[in-house]
C-alpha atoms as an extended CHARMM CRD file, in Angstrom:
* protein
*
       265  EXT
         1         1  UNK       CA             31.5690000000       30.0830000000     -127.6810000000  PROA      1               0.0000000000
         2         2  UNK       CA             32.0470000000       26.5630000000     -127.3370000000  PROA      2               0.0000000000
         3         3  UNK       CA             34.9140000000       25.0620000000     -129.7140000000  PROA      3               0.0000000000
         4         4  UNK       CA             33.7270000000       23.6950000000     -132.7620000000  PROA      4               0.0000000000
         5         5  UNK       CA             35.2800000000       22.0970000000     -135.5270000000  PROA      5               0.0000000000
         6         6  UNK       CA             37.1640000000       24.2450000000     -138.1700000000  PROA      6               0.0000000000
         7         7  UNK       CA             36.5520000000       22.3280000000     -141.5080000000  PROA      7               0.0000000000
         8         8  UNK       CA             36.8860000000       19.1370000000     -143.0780000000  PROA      8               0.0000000000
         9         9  UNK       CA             34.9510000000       16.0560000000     -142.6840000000  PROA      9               0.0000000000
        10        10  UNK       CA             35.6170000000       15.4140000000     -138.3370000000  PROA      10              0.0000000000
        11        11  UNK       CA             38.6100000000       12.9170000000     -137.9590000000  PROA      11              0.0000000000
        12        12  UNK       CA             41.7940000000       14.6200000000     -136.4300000000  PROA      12              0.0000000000
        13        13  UNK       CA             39.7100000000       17.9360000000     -136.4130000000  PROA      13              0.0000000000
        14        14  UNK       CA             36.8550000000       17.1540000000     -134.6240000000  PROA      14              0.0000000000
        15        15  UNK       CA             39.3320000000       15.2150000000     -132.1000000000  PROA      15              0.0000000000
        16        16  UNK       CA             41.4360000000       18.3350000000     -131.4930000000  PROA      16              0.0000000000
        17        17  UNK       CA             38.2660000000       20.5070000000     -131.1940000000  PROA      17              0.0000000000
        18        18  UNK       CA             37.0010000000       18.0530000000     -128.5840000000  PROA      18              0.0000000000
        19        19  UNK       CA             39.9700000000       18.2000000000     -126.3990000000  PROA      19              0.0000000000
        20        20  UNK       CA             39.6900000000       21.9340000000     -126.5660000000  PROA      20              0.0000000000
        21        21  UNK       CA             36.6460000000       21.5180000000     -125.4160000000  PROA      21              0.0000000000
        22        22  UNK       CA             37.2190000000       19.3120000000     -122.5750000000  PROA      22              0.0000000000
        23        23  UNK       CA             40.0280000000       21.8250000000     -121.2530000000  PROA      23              0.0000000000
        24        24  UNK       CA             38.3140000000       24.4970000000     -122.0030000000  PROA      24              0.0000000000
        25        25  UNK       CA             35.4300000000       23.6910000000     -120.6040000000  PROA      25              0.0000000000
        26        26  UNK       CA             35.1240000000       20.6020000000     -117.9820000000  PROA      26              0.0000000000
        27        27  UNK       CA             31.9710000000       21.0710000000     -116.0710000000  PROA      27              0.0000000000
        28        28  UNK       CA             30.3070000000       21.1020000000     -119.0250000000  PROA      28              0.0000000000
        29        29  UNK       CA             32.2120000000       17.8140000000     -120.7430000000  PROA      29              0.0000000000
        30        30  UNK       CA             31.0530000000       15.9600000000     -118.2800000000  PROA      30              0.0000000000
        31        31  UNK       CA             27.6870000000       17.1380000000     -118.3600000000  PROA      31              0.0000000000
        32        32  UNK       CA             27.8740000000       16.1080000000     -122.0880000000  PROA      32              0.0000000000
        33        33  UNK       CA             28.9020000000       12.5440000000     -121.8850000000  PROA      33              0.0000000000
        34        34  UNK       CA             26.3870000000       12.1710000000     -119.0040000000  PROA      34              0.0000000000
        35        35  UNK       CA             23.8300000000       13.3330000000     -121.5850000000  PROA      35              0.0000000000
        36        36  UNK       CA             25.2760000000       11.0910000000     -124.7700000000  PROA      36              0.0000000000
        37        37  UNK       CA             24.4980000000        8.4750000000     -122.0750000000  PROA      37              0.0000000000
        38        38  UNK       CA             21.3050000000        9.0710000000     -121.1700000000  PROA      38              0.0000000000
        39        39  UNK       CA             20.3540000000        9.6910000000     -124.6150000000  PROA      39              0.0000000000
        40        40  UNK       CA             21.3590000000        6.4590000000     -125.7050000000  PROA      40              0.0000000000
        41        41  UNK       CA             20.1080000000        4.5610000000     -122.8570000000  PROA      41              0.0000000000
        42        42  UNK       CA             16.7560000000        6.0530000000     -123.1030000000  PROA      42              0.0000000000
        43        43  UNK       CA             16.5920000000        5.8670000000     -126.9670000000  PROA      43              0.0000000000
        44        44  UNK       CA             16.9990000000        1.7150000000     -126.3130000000  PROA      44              0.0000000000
        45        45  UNK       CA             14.4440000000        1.9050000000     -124.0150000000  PROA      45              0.0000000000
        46        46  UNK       CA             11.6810000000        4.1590000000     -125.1590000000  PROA      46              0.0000000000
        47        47  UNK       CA             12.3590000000        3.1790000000     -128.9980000000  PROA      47              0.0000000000
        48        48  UNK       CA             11.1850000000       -0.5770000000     -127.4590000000  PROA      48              0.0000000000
        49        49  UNK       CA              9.0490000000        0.3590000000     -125.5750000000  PROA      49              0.0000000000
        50        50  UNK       CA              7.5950000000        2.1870000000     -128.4790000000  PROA      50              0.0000000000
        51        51  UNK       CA              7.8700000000       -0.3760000000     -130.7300000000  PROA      51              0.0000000000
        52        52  UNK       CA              5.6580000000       -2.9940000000     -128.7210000000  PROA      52              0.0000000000
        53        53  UNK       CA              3.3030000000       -0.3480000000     -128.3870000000  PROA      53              0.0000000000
        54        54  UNK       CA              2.3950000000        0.2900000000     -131.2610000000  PROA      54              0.0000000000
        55        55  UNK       CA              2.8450000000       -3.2570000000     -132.4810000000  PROA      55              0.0000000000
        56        56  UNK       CA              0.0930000000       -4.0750000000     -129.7770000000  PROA      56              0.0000000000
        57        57  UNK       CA             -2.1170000000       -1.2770000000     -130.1430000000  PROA      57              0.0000000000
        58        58  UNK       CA             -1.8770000000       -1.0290000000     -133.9340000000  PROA      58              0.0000000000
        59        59  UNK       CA             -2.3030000000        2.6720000000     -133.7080000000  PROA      59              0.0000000000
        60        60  UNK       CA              0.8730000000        5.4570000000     -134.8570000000  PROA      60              0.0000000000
        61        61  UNK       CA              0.0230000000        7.4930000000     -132.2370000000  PROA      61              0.0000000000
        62        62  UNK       CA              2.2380000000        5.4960000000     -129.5420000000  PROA      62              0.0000000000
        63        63  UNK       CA              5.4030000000        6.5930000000     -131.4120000000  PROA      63              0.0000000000
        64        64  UNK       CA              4.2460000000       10.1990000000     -132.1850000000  PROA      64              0.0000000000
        65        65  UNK       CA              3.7350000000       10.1480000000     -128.0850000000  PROA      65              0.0000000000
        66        66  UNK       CA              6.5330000000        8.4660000000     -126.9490000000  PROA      66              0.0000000000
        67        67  UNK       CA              8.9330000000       10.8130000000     -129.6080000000  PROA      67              0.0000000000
        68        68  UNK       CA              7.9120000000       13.5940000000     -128.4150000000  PROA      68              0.0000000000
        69        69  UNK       CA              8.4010000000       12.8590000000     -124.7090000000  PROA      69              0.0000000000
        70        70  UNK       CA             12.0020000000       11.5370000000     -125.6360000000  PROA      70              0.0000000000
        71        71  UNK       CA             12.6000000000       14.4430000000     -127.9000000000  PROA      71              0.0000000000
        72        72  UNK       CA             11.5050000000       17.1060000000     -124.4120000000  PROA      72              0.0000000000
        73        73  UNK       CA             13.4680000000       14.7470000000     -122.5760000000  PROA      73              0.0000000000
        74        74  UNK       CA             16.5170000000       15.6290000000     -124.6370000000  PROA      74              0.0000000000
        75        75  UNK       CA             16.2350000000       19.1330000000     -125.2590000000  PROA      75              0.0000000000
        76        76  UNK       CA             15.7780000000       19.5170000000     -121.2300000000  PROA      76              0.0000000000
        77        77  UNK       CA             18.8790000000       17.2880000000     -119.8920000000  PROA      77              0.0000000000
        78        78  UNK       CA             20.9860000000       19.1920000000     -122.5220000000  PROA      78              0.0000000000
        79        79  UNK       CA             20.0920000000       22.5990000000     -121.1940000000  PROA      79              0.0000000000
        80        80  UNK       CA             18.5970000000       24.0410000000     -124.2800000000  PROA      80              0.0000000000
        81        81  UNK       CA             16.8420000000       27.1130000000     -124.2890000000  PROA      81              0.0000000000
        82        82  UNK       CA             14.1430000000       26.7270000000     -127.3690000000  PROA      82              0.0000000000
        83        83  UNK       CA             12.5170000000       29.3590000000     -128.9150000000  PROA      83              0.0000000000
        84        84  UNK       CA              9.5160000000       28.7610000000     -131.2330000000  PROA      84              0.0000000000
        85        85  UNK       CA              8.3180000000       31.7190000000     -132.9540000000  PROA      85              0.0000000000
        86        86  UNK       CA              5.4720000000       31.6750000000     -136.3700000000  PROA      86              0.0000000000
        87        87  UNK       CA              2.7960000000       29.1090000000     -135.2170000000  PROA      87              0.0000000000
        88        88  UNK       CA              0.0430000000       31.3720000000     -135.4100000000  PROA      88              0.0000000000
        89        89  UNK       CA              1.0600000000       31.7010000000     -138.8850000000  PROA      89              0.0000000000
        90        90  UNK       CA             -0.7940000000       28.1790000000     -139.1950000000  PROA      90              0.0000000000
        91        91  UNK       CA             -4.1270000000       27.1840000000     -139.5560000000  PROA      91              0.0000000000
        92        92  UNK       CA             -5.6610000000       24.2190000000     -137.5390000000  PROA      92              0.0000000000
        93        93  UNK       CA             -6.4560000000       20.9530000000     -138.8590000000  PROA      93              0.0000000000
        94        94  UNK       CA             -4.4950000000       21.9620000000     -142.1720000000  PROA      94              0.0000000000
        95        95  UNK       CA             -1.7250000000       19.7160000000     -143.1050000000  PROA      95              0.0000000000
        96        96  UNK       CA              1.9850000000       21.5480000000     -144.4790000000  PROA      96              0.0000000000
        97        97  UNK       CA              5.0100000000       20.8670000000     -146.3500000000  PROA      97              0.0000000000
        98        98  UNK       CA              8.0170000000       22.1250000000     -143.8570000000  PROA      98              0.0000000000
        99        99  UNK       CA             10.9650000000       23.3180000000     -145.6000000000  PROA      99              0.0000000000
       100       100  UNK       CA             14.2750000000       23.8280000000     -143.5220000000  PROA      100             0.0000000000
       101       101  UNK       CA             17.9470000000       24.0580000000     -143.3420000000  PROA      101             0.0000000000
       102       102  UNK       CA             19.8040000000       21.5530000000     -141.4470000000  PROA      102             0.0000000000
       103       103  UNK       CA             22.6470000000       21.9590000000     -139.2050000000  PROA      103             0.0000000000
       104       104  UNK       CA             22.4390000000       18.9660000000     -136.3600000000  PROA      104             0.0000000000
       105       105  UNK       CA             20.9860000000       16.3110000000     -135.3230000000  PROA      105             0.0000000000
       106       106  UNK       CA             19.4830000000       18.5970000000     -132.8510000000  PROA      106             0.0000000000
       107       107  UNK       CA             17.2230000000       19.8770000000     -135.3660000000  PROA      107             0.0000000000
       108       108  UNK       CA             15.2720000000       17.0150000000     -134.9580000000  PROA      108             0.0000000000
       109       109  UNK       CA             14.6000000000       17.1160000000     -131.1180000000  PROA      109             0.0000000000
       110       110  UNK       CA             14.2000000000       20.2080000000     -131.3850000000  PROA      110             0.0000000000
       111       111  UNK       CA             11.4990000000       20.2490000000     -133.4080000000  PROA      111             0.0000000000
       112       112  UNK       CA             10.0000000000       17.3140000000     -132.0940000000  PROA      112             0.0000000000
       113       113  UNK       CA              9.9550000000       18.6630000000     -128.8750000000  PROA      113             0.0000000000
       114       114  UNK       CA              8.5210000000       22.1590000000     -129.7650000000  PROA      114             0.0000000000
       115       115  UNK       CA              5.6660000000       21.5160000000     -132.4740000000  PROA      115             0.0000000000
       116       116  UNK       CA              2.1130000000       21.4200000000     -130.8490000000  PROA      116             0.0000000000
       117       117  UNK       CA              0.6300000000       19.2510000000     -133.9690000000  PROA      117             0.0000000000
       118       118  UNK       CA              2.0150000000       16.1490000000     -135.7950000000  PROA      118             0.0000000000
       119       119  UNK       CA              5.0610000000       16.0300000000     -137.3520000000  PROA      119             0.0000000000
       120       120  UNK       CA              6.1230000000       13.7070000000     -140.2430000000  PROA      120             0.0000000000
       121       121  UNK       CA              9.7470000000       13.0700000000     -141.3250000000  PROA      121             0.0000000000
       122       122  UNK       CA             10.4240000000       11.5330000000     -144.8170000000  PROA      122             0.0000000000
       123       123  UNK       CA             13.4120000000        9.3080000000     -144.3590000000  PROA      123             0.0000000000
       124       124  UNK       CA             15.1470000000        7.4200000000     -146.3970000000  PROA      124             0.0000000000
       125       125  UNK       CA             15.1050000000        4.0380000000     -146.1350000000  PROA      125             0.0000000000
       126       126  UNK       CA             18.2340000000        3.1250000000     -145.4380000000  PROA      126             0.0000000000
       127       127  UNK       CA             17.5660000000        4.7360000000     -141.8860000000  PROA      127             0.0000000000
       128       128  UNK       CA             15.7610000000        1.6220000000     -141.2820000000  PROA      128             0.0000000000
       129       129  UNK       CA             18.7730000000       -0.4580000000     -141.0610000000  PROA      129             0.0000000000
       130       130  UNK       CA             20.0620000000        1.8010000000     -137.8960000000  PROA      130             0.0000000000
       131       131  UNK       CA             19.5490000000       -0.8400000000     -134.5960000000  PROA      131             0.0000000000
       132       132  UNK       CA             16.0810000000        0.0520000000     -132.3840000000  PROA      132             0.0000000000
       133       133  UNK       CA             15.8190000000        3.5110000000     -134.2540000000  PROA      133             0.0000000000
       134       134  UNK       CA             15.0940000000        2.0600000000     -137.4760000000  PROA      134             0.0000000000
       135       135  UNK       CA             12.5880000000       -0.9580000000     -136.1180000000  PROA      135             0.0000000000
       136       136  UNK       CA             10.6800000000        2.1760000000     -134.4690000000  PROA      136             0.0000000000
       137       137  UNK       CA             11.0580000000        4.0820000000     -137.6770000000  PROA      137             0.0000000000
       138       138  UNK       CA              9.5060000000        0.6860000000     -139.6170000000  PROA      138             0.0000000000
       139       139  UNK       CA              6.1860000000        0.9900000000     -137.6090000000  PROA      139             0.0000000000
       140       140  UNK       CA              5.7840000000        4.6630000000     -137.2170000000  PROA      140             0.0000000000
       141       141  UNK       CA              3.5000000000        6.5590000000     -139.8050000000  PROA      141             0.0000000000
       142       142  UNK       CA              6.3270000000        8.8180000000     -140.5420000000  PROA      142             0.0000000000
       143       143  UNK       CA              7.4400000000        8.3470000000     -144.2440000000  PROA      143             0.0000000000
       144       144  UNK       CA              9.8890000000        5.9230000000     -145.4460000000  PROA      144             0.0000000000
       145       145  UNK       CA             10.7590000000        6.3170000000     -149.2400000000  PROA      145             0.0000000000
       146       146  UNK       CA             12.5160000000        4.9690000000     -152.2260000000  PROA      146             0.0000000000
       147       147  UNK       CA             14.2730000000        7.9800000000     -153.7110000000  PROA      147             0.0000000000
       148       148  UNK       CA             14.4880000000        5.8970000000     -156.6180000000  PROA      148             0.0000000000
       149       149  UNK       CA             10.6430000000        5.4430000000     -157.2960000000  PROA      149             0.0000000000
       150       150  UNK       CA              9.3750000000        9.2030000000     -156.8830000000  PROA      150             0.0000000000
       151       151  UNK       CA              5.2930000000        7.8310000000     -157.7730000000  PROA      151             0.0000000000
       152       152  UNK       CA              5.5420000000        5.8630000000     -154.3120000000  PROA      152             0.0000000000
       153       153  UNK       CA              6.6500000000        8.5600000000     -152.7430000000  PROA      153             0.0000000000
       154       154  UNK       CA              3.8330000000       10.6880000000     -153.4900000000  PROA      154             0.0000000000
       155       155  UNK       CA              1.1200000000        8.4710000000     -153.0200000000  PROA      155             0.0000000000
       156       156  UNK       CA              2.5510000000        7.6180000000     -149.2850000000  PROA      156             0.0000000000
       157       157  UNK       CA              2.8500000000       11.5770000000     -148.6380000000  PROA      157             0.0000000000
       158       158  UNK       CA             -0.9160000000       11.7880000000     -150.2170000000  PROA      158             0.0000000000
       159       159  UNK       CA             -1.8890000000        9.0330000000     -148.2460000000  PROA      159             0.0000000000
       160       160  UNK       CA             -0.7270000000       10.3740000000     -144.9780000000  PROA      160             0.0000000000
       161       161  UNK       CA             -1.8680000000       13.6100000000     -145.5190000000  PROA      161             0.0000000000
       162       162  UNK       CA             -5.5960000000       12.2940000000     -145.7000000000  PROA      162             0.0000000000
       163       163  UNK       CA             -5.0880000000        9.8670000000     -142.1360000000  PROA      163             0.0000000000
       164       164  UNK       CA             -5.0410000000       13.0880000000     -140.1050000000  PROA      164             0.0000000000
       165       165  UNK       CA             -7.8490000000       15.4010000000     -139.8750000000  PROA      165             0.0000000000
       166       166  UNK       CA             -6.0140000000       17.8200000000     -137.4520000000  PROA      166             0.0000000000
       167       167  UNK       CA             -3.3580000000       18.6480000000     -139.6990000000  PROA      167             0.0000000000
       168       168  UNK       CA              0.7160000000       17.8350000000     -139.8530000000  PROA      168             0.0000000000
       169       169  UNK       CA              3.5420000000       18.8620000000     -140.8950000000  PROA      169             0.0000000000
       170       170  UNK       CA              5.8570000000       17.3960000000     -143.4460000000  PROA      170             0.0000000000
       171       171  UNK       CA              9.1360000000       18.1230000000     -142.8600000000  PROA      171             0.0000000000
       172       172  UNK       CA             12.1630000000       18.3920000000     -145.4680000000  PROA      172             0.0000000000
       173       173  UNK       CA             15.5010000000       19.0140000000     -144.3680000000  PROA      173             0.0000000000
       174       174  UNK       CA             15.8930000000       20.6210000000     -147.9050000000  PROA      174             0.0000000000
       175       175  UNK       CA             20.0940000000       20.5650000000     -148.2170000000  PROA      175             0.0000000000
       176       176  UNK       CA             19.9380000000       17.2300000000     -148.0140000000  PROA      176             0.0000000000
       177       177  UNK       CA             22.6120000000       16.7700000000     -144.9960000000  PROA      177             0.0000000000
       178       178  UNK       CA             23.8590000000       18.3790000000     -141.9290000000  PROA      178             0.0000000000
       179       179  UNK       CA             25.9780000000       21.5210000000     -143.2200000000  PROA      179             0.0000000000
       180       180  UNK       CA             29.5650000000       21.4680000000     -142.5750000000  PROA      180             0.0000000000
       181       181  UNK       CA             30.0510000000       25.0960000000     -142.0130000000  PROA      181             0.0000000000
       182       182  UNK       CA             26.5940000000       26.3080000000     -140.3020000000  PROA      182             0.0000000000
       183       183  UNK       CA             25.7410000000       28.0670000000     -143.1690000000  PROA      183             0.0000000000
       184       184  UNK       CA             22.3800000000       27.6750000000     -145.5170000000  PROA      184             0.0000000000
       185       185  UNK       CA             23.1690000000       25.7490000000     -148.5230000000  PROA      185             0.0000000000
       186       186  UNK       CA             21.5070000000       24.8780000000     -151.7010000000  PROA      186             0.0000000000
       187       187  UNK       CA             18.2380000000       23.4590000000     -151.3760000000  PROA      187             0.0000000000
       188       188  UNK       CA             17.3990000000       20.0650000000     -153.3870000000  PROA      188             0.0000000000
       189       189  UNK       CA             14.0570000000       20.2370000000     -155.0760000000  PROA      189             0.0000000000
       190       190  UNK       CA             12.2030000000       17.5550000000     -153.4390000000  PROA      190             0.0000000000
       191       191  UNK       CA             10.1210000000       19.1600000000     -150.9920000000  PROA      191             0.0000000000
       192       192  UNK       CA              9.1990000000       21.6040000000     -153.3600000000  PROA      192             0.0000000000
       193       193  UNK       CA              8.5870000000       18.8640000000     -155.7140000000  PROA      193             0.0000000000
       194       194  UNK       CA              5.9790000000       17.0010000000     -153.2770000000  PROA      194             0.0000000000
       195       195  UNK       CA              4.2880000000       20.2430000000     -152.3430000000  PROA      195             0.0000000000
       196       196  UNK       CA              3.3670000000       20.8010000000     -156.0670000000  PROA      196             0.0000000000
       197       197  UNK       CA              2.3920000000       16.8180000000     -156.5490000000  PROA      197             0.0000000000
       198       198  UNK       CA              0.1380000000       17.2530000000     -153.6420000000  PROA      198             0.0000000000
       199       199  UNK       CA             -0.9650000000       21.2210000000     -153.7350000000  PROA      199             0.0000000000
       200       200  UNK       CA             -0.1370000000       21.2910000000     -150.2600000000  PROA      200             0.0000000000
       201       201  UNK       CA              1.2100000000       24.8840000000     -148.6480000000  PROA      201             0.0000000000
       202       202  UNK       CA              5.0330000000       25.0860000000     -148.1310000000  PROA      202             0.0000000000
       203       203  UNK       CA              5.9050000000       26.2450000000     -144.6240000000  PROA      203             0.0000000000
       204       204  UNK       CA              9.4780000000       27.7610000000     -144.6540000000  PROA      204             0.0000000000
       205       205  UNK       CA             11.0630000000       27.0600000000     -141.1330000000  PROA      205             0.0000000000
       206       206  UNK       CA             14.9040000000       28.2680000000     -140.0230000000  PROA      206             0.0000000000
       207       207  UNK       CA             16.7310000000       26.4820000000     -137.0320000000  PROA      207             0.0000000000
       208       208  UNK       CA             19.1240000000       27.7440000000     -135.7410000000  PROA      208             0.0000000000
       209       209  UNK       CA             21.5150000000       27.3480000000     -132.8910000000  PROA      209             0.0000000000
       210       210  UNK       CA             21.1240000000       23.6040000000     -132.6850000000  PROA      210             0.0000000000
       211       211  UNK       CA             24.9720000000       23.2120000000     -134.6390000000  PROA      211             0.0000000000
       212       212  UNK       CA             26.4830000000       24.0520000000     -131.2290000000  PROA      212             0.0000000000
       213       213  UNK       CA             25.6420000000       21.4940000000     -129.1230000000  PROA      213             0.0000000000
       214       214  UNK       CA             27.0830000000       18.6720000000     -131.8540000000  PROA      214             0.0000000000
       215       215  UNK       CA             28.9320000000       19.9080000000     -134.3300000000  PROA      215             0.0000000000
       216       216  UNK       CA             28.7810000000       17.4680000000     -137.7180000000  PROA      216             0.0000000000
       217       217  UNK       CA             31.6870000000       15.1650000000     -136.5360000000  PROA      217             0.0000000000
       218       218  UNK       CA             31.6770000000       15.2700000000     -133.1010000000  PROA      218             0.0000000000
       219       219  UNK       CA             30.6320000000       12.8850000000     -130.4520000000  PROA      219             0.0000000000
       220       220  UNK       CA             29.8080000000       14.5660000000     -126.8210000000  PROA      220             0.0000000000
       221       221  UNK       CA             27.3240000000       17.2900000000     -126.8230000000  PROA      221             0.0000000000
       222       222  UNK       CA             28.2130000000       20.5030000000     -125.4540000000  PROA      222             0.0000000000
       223       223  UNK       CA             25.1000000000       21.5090000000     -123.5470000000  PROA      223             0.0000000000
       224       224  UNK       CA             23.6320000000       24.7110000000     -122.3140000000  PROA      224             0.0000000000
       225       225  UNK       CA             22.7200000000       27.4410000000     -124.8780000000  PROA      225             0.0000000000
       226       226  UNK       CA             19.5340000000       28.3410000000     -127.0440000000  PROA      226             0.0000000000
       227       227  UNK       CA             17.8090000000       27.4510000000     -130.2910000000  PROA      227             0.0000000000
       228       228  UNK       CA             15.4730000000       29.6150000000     -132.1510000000  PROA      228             0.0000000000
       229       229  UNK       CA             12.6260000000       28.2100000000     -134.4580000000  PROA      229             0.0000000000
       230       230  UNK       CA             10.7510000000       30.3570000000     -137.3330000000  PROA      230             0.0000000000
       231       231  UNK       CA              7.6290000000       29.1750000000     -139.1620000000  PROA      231             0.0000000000
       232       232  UNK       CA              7.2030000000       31.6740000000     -142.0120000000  PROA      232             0.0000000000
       233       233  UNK       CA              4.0070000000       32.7640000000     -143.6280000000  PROA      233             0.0000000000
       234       234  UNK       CA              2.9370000000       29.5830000000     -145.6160000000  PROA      234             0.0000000000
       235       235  UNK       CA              3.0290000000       29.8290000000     -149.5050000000  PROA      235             0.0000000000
       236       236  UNK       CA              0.4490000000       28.7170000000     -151.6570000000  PROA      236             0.0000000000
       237       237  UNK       CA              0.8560000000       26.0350000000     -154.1800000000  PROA      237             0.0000000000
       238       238  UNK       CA             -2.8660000000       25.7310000000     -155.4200000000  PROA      238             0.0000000000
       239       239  UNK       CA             -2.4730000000       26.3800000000     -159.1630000000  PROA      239             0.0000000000
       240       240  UNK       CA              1.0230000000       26.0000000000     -159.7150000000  PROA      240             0.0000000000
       241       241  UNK       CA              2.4840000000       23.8270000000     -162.0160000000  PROA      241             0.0000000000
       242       242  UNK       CA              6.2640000000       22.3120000000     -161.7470000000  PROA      242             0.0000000000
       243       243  UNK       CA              7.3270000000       24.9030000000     -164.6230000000  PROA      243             0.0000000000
       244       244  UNK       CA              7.5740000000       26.9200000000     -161.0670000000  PROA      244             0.0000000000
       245       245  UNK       CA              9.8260000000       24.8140000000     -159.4630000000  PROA      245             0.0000000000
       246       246  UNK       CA             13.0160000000       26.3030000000     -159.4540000000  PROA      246             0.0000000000
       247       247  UNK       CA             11.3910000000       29.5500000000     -158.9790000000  PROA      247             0.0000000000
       248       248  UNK       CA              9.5260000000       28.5010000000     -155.7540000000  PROA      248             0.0000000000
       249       249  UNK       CA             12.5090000000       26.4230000000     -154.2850000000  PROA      249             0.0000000000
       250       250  UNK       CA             14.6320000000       29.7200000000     -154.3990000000  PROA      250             0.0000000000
       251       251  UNK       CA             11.8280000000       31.5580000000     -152.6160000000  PROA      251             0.0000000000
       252       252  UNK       CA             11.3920000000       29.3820000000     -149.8620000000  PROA      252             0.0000000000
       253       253  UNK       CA             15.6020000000       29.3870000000     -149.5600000000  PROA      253             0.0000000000
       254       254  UNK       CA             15.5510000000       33.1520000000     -148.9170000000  PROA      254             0.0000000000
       255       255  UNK       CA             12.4570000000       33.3630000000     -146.7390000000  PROA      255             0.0000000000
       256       256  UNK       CA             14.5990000000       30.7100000000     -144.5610000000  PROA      256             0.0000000000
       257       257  UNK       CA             17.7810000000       32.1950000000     -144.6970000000  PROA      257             0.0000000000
       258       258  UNK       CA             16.3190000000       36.1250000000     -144.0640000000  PROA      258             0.0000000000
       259       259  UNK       CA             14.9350000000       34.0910000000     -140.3100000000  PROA      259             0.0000000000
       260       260  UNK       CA             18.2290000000       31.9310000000     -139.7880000000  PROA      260             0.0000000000
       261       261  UNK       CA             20.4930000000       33.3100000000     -137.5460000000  PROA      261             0.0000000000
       262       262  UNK       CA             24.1810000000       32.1010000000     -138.0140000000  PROA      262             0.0000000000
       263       263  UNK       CA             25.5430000000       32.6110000000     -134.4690000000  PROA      263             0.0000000000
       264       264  UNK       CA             23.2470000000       32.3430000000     -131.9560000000  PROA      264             0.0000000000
       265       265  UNK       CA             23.8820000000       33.8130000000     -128.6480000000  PROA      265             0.0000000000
């Protein structure tokens, strides 16, 4: 296994860790700061490019395209393995509320890369203040909220939902932030929440894998190795009320834990 930090919040740890790493394994250091490179370089230039796309066209589609392309381009120079299993669980042209763990920013790419219909983050908008990724973020038809006006929220979600007769998916990241530990955590209530405001079916989905190749703290990737994606049987919202919040937010928790697989080989 690839050393990984042992605790905390990075800082001397996740230095330590990644001179492990380096010794430990070189061939594959190098490999990693080749790919931080090229993943930087080509989020400049395909988040522009991307950006004066879609300011020219006036169509969401360009970033949708262009993400996805960056997102394969990713998963590929880092040597991932991905394994999608579940998507004939879901029906075409029907839009979902994606509930999942978090463990990486790999998650992301991951999914990006793997999902054969749209996929919709709702970010928060202070994301929009991070350089190229947040101008791209400002003109793509994923969601940008307020957390602090939940009525907005909605209606953009609602909104959305309607642009798209093929059907997306709305993903949560449901702890709320990359785990420390690569375990499941609590979930927060807010995708739960939205799937009852909008009577949309909740999709529980478990990554896992993904906390390998950038552990929460770390800079350099360490590449090569496999991530596993489950899409569980959706559950029905139609008809419930948010008296069954709490009850609902625990079920989709241990659908997505009983598919999560701690350590990945």
């Amino acid at each position: 296994m690839f050393a990984q930090p042992r605790g905390g919040s990075g800082g001397d740890t996740a230095d330590h860790s990644l001179l492990s790493f380096a010794a430990q394994h070189p061939q594959r250091y190098l490999w990693g700061l080749g790919a931080d490179a090229l993943i930087a370089v080509s989020t400049i230039v395909l988040g522009l490019l991307a950006i004066t796309g879609t300011l020219i066209l006036r169509r969401g589609w360009v970033i949708d395209r262009i993400g996805k392309l960056w997102s394969r381009g990713i998963v590929r120079v880092c040597g991932i393995e991905l394994e999608i299993e579940g998507l004939q669980r879901l029906q075409p042209g029907q839009s979902y509320v994606l509930i999942c763990n978090h463990l990486s920013n790999f998650d992301i790419w991951c999914t990006l890369a793997s999902m054969p219909f749209v996929v919709r983050f709702v970010a928060k908008k202070e994301l929009l203040r991070i350089p190229v990724f947040g101008q791209a973020l400002a003109v793509s038809d994923h969601i940008v909220i307020d957390r602090g006006d939940p009525q907005s929220a909605i209606a953009r979600i609602n909104a959305a939902a309607k642009r798209t007769e093929k059907g997306m998916g709305i993903l949560f990241y449901a702890e709320g932030t990359r785990s420390r530990d690569g375990k499941v955590h609590e979930f927060k209530k807010g995708g739960v929440s939205l799937a009852l405001s909008t009577q949309l079916p909740i999709v529980p989905m478990s990554v896992s894998g993904t906390r390998k190749f950038l552990p929460r703290g770390c800079a350099v990737i360490r590449p090569g190795g496999r991530v596993r994606i489950v899409l569980a049987d959706p559950i029905p919202t139609t008809g419930l009320t948010y008296d069954d919040r709490d009850a609902l937010n625990e079920r989709v928790r241990r659908v997505v834990m009983s598919n999560f697989v701690e350590e990945l080989a």
